[in-house]
KETISE-876769 format. One record per residue (C-alpha): residue number from 1; residue in one letter; x, y, z. Coordinates in nm, 2 decimals. Example, Ala and Ser with C-alpha at 12.3 -4.5 7.8 and 13.67 -1.06 7.14 Angstrom:
2
+-----+-----+--------+--------+--------+
:   n : res :   east :  north :     up :
+-----+-----+--------+--------+--------+
:   1 :   a :   1.23 :  -0.45 :   0.78 :
:   2 :   s :   1.37 :  -0.11 :   0.71 :
+-----+-----+--------+--------+--------+
***
This chain:
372
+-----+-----+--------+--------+--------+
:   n : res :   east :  north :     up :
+-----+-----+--------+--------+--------+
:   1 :   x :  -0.59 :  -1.64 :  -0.60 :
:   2 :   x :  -0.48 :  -1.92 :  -0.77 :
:   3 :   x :  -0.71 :  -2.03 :  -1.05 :
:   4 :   x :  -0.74 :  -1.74 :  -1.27 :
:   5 :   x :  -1.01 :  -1.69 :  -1.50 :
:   6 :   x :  -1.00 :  -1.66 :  -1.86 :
:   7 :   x :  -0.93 :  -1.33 :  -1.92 :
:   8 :   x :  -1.06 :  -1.30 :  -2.28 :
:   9 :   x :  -1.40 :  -1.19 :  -2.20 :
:  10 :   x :  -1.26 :  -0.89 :  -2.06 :
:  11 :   x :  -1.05 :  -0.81 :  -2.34 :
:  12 :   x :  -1.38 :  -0.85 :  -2.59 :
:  13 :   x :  -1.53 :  -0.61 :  -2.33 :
:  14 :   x :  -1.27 :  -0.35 :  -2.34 :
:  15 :   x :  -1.25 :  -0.37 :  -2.69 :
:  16 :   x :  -0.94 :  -0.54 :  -2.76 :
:  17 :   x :  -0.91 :  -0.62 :  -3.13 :
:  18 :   x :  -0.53 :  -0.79 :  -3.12 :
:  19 :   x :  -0.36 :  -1.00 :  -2.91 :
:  20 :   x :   0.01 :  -1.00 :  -2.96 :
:  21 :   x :   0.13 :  -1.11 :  -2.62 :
:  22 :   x :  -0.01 :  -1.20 :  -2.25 :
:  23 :   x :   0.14 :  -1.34 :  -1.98 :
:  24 :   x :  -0.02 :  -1.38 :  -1.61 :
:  25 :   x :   0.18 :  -1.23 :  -1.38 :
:  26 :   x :   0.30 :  -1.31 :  -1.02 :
:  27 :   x :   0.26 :  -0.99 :  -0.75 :
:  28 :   x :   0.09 :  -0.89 :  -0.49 :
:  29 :   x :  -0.12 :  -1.12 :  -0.23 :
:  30 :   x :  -0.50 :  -1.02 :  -0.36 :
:  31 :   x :  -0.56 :  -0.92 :  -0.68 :
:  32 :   x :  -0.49 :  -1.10 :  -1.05 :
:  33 :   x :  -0.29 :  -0.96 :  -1.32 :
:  34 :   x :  -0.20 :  -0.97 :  -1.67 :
:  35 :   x :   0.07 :  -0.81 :  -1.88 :
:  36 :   x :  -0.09 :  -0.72 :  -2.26 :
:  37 :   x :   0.06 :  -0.63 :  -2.56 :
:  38 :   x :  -0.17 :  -0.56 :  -2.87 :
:  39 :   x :  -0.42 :  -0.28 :  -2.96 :
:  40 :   x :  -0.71 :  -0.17 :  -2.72 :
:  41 :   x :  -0.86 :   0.18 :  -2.64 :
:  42 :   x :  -0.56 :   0.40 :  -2.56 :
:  43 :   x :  -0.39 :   0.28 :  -2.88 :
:  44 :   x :  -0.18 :   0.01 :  -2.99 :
:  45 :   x :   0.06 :  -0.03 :  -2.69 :
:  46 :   x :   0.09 :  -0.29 :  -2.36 :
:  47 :   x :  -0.15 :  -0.29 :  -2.10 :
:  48 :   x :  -0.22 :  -0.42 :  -1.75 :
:  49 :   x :  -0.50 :  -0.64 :  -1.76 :
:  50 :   x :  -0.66 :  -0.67 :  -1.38 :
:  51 :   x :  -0.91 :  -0.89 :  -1.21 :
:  52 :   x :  -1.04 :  -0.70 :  -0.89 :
:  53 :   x :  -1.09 :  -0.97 :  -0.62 :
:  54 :   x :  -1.45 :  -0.94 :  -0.53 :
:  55 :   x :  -1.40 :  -1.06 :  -0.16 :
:  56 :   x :  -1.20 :  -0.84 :  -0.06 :
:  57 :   x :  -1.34 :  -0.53 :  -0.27 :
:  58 :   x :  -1.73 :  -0.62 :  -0.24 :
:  59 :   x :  -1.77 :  -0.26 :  -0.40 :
:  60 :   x :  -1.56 :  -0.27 :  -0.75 :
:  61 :   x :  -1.80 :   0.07 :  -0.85 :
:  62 :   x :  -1.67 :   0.24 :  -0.58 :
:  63 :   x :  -1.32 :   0.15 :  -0.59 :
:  64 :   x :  -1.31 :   0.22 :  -1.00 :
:  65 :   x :  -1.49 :   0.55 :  -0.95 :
:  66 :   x :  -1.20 :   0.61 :  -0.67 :
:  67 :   x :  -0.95 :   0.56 :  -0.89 :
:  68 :   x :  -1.06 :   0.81 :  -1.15 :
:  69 :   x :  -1.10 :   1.08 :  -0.93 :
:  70 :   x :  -0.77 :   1.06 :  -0.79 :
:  71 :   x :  -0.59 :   0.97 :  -1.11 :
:  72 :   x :  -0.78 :   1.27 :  -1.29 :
:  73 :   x :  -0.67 :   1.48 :  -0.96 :
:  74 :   x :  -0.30 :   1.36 :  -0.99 :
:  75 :   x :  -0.28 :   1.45 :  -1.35 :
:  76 :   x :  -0.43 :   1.77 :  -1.27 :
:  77 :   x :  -0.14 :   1.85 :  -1.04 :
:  78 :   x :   0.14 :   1.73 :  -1.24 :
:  79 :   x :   0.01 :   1.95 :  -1.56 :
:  80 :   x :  -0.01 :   2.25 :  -1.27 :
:  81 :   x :   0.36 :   2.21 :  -1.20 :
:  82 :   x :   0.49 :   2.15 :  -1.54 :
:  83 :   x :   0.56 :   1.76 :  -1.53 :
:  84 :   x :   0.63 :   1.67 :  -1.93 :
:  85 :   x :   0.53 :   1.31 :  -1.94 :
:  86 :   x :   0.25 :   1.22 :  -1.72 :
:  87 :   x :   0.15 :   0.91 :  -1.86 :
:  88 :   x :   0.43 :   0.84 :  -1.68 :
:  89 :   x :   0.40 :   0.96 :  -1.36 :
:  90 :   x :   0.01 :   0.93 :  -1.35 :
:  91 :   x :  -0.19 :   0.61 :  -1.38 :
:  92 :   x :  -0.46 :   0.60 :  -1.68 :
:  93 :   x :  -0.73 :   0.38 :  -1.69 :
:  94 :   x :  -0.93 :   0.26 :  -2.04 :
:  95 :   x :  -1.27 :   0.33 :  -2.06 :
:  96 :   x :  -1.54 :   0.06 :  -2.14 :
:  97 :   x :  -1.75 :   0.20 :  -2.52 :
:  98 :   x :  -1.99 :   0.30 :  -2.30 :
:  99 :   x :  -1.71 :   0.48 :  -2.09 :
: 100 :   x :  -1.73 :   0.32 :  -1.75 :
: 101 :   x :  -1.40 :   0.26 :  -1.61 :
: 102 :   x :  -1.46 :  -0.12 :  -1.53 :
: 103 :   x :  -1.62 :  -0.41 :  -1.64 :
: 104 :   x :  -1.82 :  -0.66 :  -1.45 :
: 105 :   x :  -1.77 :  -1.04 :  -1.56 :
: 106 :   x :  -2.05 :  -1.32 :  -1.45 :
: 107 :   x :  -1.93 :  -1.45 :  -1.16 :
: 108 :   x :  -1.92 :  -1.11 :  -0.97 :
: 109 :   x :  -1.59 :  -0.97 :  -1.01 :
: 110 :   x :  -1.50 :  -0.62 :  -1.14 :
: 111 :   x :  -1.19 :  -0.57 :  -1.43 :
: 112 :   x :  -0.96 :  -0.29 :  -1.53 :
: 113 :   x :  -0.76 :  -0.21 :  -1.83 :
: 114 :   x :  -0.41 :   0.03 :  -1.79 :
: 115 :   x :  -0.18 :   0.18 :  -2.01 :
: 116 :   x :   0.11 :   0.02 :  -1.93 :
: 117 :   x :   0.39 :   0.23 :  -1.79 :
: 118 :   x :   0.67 :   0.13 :  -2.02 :
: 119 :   x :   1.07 :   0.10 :  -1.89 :
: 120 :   x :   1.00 :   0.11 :  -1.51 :
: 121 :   x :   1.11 :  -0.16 :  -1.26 :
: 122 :   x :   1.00 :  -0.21 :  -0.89 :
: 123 :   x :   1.14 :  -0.34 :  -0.56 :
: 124 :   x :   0.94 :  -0.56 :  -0.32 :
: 125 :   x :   1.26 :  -0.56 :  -0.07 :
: 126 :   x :   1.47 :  -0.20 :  -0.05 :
: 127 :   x :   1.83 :  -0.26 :  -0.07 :
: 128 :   x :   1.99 :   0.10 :  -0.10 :
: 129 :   x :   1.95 :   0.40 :   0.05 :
: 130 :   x :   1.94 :   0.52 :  -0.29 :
: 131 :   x :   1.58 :   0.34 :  -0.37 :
: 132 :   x :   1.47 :   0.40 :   0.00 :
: 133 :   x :   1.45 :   0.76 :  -0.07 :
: 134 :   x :   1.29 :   0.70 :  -0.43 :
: 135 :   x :   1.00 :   0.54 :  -0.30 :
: 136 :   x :   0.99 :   0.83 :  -0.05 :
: 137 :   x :   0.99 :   1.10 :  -0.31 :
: 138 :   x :   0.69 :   0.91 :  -0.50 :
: 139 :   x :   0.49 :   0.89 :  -0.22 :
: 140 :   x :   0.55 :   1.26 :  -0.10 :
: 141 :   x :   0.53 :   1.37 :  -0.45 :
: 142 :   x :   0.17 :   1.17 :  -0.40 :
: 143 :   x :   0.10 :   1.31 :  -0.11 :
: 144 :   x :   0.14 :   1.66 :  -0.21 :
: 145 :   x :  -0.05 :   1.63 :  -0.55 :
: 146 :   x :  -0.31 :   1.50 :  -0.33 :
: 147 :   x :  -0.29 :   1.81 :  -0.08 :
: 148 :   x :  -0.59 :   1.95 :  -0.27 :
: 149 :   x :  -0.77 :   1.66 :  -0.29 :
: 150 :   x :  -1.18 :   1.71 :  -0.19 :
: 151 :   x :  -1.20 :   1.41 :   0.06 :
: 152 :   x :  -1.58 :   1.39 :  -0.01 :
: 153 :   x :  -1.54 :   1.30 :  -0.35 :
: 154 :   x :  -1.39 :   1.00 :  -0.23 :
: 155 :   x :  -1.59 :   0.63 :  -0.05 :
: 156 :   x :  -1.46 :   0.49 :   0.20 :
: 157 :   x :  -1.48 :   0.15 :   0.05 :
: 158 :   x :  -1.35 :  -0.02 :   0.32 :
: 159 :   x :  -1.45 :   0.06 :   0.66 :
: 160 :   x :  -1.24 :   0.05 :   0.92 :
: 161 :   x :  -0.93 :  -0.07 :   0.72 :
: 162 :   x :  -0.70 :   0.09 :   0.93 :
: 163 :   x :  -0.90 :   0.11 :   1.28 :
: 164 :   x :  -0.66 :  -0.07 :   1.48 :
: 165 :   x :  -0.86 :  -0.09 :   1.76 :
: 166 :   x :  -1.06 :  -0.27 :   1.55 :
: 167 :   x :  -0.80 :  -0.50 :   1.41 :
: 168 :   x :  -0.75 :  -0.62 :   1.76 :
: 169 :   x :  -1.06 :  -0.71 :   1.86 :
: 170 :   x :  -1.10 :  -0.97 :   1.56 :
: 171 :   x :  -0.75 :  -1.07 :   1.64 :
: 172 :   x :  -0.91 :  -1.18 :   2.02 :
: 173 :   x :  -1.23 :  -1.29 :   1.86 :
: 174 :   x :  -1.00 :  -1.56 :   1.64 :
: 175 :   x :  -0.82 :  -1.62 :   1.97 :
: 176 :   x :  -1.12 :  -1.75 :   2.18 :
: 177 :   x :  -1.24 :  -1.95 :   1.86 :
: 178 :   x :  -0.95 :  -2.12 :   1.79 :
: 179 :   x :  -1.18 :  -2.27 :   1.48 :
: 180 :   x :  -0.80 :  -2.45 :   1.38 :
: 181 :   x :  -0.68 :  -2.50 :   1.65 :
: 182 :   x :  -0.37 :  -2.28 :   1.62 :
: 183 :   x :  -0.38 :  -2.03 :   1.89 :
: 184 :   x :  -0.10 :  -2.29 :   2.09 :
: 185 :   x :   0.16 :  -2.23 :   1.81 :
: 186 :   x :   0.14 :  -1.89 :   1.80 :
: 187 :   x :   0.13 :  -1.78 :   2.23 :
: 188 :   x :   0.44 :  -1.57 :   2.20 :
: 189 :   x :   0.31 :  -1.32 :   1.91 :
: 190 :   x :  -0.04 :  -1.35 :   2.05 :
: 191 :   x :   0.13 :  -1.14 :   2.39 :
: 192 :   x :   0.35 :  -0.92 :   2.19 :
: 193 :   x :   0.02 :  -0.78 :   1.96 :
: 194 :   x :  -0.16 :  -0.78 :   2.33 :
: 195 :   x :   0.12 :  -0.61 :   2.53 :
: 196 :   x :   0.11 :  -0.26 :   2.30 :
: 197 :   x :  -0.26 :  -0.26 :   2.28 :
: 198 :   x :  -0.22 :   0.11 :   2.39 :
: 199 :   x :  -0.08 :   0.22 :   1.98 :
: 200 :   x :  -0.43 :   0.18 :   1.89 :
: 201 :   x :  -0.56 :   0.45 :   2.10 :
: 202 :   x :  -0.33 :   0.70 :   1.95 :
: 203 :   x :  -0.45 :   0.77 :   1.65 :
: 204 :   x :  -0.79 :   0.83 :   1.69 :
: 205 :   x :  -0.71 :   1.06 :   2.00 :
: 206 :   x :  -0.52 :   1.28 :   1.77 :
: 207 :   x :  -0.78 :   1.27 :   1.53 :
: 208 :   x :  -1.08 :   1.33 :   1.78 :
: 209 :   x :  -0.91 :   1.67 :   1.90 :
: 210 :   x :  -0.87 :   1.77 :   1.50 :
: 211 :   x :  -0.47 :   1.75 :   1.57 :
: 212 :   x :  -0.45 :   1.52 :   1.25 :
: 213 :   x :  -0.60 :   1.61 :   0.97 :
: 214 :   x :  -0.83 :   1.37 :   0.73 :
: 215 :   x :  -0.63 :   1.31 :   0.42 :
: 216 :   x :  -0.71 :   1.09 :   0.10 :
: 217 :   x :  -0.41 :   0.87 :   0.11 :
: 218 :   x :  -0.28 :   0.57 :  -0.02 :
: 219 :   x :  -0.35 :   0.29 :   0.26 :
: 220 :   x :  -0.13 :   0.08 :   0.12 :
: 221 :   x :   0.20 :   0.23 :   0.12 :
: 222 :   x :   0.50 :  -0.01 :   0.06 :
: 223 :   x :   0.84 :  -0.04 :  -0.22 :
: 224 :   x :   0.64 :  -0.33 :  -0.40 :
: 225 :   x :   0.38 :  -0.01 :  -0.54 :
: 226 :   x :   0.62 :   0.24 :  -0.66 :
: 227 :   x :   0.72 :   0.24 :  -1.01 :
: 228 :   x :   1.09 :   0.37 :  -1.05 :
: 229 :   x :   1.28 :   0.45 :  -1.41 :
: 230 :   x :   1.43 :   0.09 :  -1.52 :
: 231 :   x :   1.75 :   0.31 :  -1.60 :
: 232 :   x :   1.82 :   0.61 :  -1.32 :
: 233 :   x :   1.60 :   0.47 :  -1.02 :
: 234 :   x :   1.43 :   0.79 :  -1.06 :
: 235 :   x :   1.05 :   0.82 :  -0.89 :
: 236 :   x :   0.78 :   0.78 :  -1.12 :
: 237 :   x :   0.42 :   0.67 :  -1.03 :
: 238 :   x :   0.28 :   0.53 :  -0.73 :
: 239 :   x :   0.05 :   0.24 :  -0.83 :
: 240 :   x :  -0.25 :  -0.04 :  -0.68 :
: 241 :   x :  -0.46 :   0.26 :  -0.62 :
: 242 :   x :  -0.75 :   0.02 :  -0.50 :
: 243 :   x :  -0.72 :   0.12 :  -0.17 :
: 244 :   x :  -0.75 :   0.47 :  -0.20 :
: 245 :   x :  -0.99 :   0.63 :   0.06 :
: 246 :   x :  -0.98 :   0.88 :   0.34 :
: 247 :   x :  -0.78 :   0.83 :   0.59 :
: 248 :   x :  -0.46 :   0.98 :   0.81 :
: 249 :   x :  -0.15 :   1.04 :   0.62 :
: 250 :   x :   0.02 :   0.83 :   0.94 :
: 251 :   x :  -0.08 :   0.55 :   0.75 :
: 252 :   x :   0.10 :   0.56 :   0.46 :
: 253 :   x :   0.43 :   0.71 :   0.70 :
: 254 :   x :   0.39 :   0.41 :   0.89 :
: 255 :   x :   0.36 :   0.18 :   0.64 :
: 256 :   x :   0.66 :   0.29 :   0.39 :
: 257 :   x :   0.87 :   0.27 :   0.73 :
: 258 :   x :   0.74 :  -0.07 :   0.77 :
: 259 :   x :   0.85 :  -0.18 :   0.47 :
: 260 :   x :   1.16 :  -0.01 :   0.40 :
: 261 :   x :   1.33 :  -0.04 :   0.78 :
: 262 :   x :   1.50 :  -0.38 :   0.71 :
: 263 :   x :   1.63 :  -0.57 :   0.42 :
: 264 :   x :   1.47 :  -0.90 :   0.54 :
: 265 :   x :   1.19 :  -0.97 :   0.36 :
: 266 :   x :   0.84 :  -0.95 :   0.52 :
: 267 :   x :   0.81 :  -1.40 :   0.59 :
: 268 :   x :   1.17 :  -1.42 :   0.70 :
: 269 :   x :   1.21 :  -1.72 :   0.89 :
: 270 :   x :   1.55 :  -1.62 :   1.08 :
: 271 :   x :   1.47 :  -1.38 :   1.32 :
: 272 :   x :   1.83 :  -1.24 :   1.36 :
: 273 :   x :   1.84 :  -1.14 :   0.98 :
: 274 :   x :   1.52 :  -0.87 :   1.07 :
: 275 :   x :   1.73 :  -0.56 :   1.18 :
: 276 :   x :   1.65 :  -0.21 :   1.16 :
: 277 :   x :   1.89 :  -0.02 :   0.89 :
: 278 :   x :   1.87 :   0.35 :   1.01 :
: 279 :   x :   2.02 :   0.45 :   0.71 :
: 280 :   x :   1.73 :   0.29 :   0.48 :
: 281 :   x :   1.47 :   0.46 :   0.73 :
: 282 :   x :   1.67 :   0.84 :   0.66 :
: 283 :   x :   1.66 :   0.82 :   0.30 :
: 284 :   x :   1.29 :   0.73 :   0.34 :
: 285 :   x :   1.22 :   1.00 :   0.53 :
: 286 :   x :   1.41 :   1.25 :   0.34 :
: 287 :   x :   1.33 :   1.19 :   0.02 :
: 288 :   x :   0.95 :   1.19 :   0.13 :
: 289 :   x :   0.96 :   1.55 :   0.34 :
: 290 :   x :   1.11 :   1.65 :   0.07 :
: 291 :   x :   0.86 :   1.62 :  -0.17 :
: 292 :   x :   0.56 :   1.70 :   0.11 :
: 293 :   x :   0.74 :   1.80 :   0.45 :
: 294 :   x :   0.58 :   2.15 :   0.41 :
: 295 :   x :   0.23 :   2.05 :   0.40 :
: 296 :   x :   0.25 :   1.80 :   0.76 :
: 297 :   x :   0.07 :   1.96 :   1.06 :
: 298 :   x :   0.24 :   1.94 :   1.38 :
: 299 :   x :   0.11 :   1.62 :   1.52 :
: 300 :   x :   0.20 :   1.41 :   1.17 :
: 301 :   x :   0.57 :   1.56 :   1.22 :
: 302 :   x :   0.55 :   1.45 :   1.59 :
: 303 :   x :   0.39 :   1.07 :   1.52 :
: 304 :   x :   0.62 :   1.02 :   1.19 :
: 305 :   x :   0.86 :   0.75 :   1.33 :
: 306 :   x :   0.56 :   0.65 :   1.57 :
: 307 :   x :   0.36 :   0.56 :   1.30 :
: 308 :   x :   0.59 :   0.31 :   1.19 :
: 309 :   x :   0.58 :   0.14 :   1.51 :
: 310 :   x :   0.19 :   0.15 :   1.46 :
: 311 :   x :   0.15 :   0.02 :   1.12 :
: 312 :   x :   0.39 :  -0.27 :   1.21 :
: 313 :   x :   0.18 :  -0.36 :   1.50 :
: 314 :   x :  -0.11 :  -0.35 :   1.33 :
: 315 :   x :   0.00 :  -0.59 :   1.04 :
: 316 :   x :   0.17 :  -0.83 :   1.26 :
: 317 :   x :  -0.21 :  -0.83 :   1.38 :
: 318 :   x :  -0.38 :  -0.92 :   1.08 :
: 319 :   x :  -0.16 :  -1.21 :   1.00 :
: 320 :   x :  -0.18 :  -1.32 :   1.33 :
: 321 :   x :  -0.56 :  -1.29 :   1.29 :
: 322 :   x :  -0.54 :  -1.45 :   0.89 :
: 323 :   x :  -0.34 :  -1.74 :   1.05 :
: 324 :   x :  -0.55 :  -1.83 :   1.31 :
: 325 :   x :  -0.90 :  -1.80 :   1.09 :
: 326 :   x :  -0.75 :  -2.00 :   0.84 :
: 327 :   x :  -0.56 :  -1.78 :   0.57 :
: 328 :   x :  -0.88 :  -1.65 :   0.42 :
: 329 :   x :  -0.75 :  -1.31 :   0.34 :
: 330 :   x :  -0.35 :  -1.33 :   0.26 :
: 331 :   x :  -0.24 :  -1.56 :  -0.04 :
: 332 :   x :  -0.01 :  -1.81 :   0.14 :
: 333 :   x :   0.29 :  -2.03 :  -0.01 :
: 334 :   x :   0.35 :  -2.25 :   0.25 :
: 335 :   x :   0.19 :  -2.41 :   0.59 :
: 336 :   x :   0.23 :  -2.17 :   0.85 :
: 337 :   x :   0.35 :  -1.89 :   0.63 :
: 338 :   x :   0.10 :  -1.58 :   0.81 :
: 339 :   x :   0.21 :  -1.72 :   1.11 :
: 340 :   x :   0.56 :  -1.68 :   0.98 :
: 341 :   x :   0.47 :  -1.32 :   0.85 :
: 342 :   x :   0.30 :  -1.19 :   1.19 :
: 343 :   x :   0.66 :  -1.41 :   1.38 :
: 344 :   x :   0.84 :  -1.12 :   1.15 :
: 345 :   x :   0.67 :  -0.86 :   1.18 :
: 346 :   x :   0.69 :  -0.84 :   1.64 :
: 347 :   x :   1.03 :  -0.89 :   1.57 :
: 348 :   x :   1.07 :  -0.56 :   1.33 :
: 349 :   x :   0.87 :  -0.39 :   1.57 :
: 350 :   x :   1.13 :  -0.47 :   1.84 :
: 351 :   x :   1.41 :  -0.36 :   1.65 :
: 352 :   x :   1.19 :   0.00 :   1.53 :
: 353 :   x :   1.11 :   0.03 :   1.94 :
: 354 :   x :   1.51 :   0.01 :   1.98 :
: 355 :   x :   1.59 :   0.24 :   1.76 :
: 356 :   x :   1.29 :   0.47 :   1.77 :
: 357 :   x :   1.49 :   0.77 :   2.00 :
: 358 :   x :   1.75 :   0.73 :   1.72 :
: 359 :   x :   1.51 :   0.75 :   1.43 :
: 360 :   x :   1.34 :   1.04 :   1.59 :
: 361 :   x :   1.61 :   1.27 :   1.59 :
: 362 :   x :   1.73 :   1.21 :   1.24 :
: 363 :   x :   1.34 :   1.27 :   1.16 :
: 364 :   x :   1.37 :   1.62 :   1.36 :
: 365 :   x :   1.67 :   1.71 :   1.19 :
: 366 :   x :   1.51 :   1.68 :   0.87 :
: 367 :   x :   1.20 :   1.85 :   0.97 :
: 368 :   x :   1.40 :   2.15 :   1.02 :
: 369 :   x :   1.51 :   2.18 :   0.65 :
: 370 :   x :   1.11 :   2.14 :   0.62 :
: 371 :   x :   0.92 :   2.41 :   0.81 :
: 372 :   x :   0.56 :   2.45 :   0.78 :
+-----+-----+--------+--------+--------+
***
């Protein structure tokens, strides 16, 4: 989104009575945010102002009411096991006077206010093993607060987000439109989604023999929403909670492997910079089984590096597919850029099919320090 709106409205409605600071800032591909400093309903303290994009969440109730659950689950979890400061390991949304946790503006979109989580930095593109494995330990530390979890107190609130299967058939639908005529630019990555058409069957035949469980997880799993201590690195809170639903924890595996296998970022342009770092890809995995390896059933151990292979797949698909229907879902910077993305993103999933016998065994090897 590029044309924000005023954000005042929402700070009247949250009850905002001074404004020392606010600044727009520049992340992620849907959403709008704002950094706050001055006092509001959780004290006098900075904030995270945030507009919910309404067409991509059509159900901002659902996705706010979401959010509280798992939060209040989360900070459940971390009292349980002693944590001392969870505001800093556990999201906390402001409440509305009338104590909802959003507020819908006039034009249809849904806004949030957060305590700001104070000292912390992030990292869009993993450099060190080091930070591999503290993004791994926040999301297994996520993973096993959220063991508990009731999965019906959570909406699905967007169907089908990771049915592959899915995903495919809109990518093939775009393909015989060709509404931009683009499908000629793009012939190469069009064959590579097409040739391992069999990774979306996988899933859902594990599923449909109750060999993977139904988790609430993440479904958006990635460096870029892990909060680390600005000083030590250390794992604090796992954050963008919007996409919270029900789903398989191979989701979030295969994402975080996505995401962490390589250095180059996700729209590199040269190809031979995208490599598979094994050693990135081991501190991934062993900082997250050991925060959550003793709660995975035999068929998530089995599908661990498989799922990375998956959920690259799958999201060179859907830039493929947002490139040729126009680049209606995925922010873009430049012409071509999803095409660029989904270029990337084969290309990591030759390099993770490479090195996938290697990857497995180091994943084995740590499973073993891990047993059920």
């Amino acid at each position: 989104m590029t044309d924000a709106p005023d954000p005042g409205p929402a700070l009247d409605a949250f009850g905002v009575t001074r404004v020392t600071g606010l600044h727009r800032l520049i992340r992620g591909h849907i959403n709008a945010s704002w950094e706050l400093d001055g006092d509001g309903p959780l004290g006098s303290r900075r904030y995270l102002l945030q507009r919910l994009n309404p067409l991509v969440f059509p159900d901002g109730p659902a996705v706010h009411r979401n959010i509280l659950t798992v939060t209040q689950h989360l900070r459940r979890a971390a009292e349980h096991e002693g944590v001392v400061d969870v505001d800093r390991r556990v999201l906390r949304l402001a409440r509305l006077p009338g104590g909802a946790p959003a507020w819908l503006a006039p034009d249809g979109a849904w806004w949030r206010l957060l305590r700001f989580i104070e000292h912390t930095r992030t990292v869009t593109e993993v450099t060190s093993p080091a930070d591999a494995e503290s993004v791994g330990r926040a999301f297994g530390t996520l993973h096993r607060w959220l063991a508990g979890c009731d999965g019906s107190t959570v909406t699905e609130t967007l169907p089908g987000f990771h049915d592959s299967a899915a995903r495919l058939a809109r990518l093939e639908q775009a393909v015989r439109e060709d509404r931009h005529d683009r499908v000629a630019q793009v012939g190469e990555a069009i064959r590579d989604a097409r040739e391992r058409r069999g990774f979306a069957e996988v899933v859902p035949a594990l599923a449909a023999t109750g060999a993977l469980p139904r988790r609430v997880v993440h479904n958006d799993a990635k460096a870029g929403n892990v909060l680390l201590d600005a000083s030590t690195g250390a794992p604090l809170a796992v954050i963008d909670l919007d996409t919270v639903m029900p789903g398989t924890l191979l989701s979030d595996v295969g994402d975080l492997i996505r995401s962490l296998a390589t250095r180059a970022p996700e729209d590199e342009r040269g190809l031979d910079q995208i490599t598979v770092e094994r050693p990135l890809v081991e501190a991934l995995a062993r900082g997250f089984l050991a925060e959550c390896g003793g709660i995975l059933v035999a068929a998530e151990r089995e599908q661990f590096i498989f799922a990375g292979l998956l959920l690259t797949w799958e999201q060179g698909v859907r830039f493929l597919t947002d490139y040729l229907e126009g680049d209606r879902y995925y922010a873009v910077q430049r012409p071509g850029h999803n095409r660029d993305r989904a270029i990337a993103q084969f290309r990591l999933l030759q390099g993770l099919e490479a090195e996938r016998p290697a990857l497995e065994a180091i994943v084995h090897h740590i499973l073993a320090e891990h047993p059920r």
